[in-house]
C-alpha positions, 0 to 999 in steps of 0.5 A: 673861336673869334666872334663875328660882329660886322661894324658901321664906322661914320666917316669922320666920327671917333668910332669906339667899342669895347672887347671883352675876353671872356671864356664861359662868361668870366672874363680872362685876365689879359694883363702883360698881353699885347693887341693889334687891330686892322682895317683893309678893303679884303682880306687878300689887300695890302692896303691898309686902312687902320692899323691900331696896336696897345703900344704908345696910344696906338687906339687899343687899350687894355684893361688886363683883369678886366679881359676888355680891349677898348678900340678908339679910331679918332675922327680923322682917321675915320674920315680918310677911311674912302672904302665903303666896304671892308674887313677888320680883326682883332689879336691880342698876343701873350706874353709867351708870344700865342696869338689870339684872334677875339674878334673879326668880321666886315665894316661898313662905312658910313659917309660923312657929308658934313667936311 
């Protein structure tokens, strides 16, 4: 089952967090994995506010034996970001193509005054 962890994003700020993959407390090698992330207003939206991948410095990298999935929204993104409220999930995929949703829950953002 996903974890459910609402996230404040400050608006112009680099927003980081870690993900670890872990059954029973041991951490899943997800080595050859891939991983995808999305931010939109609701769930039924179509605009998409962040859309981050493990591919070609998309935002996510993965740590594989580790079981960590390392999220990165660099500072001018988060400043485009003009919703204040909003949904966001992560996958990862295996390499045999089963998807896994890890984590997912609400953001907040945090408006930024300095510009």
């Amino acid at each position: 089952m996903p974890s459910t962890t609402d996230i404040i994003i400050k608006q112009g700020e680099t927003f980081k967090m870690t993900i670890t993959y872990s059954i029973s407390g041991t951490p899943v090698n997800i080595t050859g994995f891939d991983a995808r992330m999305q931010l939109r207003p609701s769930y039924d939206s179509l605009l998409l506010l962040a859309n981050l991948t493990s591919e070609g410095g998309g935002g996510l990298t993965i740590t594989g034996a580790a079981g960590k999935i390392d999220v990165v929204i660099p500072a001018e993104k988060t400043a485009n970001i003009t919703v204040l409220e909003g949904v966001y999930d992560l996958e990862i995929e295996n390499p045999s193509g089963e998807v896994t949703r890890l984590i997912g829950g609400k953001f907040t953002v945090s408006r930024e005054v300095t510009r």
